[in-house]
N, C-alpha and C positions, 0 to 999 in steps of 0.2 A: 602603409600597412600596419606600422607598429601603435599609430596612432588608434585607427580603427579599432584594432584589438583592443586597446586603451580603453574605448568609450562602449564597446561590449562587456569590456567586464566590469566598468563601475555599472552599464542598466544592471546587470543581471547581480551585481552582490546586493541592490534592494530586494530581490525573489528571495524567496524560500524555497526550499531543494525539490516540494511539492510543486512547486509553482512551475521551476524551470522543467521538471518533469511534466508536468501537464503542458507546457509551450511545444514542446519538442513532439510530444502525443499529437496533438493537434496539426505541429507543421507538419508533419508524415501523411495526417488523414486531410489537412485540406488547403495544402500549397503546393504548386508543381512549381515554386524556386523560394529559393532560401529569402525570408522577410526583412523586412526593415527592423532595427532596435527595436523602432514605435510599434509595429507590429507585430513583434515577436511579445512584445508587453502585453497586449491586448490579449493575444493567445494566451500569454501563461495565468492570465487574473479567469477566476470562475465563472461562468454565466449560470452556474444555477447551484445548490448545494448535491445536486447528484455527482458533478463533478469532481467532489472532497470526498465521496463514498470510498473506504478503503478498499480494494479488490483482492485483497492478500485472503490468504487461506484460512489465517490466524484470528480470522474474527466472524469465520461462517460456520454455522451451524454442522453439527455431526452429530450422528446417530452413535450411542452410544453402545462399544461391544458386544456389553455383557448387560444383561439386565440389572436394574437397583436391585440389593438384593432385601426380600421381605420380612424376615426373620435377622435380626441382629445377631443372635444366639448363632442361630445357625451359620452363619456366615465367618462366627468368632472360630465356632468350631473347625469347620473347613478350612481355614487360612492354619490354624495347627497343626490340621492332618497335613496339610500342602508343606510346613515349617518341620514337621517330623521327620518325612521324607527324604526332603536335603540334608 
């Protein structure tokens, strides 16, 4: 057993953390039993660049709050009244 382990974790320190993250995506969506090394390799390398797409929140588009605002002036102004107040 301890060997096994052994030879699991020298394949997997060639991945990258993306890599072993996409294997393990993949064993969930299309193995009903846990893979060989060789296999579990195959799964974590990309078959296409959609697969490198990040999915995180932090690089998708948002509408922004508040509109731009049109008027510099006016906007300098506003943030004073808003600075006054406090």
């Amino acid at each position: 057993m301890v060997k096994h382990r052994q030879e699991w974790g020298e394949a997997l320190a060639e991945l990258t953390g993306d890599e072993i993250k996409l294997g393990l995506y993949r064993c969930r969506k299309e193995k009903t039993w846990p893979p060989s090394i060789a296999e579990f390799i195959e799964l974590a390398k990309p078959r296409n660049p959609e697969d490198w797409r990040h999915k995180g929140a932090a690089y998708r588009y948002f509408k922004r709050g508040l509109p731009k605002p049109r008027n510099k002036e006016a906007a300098l102004e506003a943030i004073r009244g808003i600075k006054a107040v406090l």
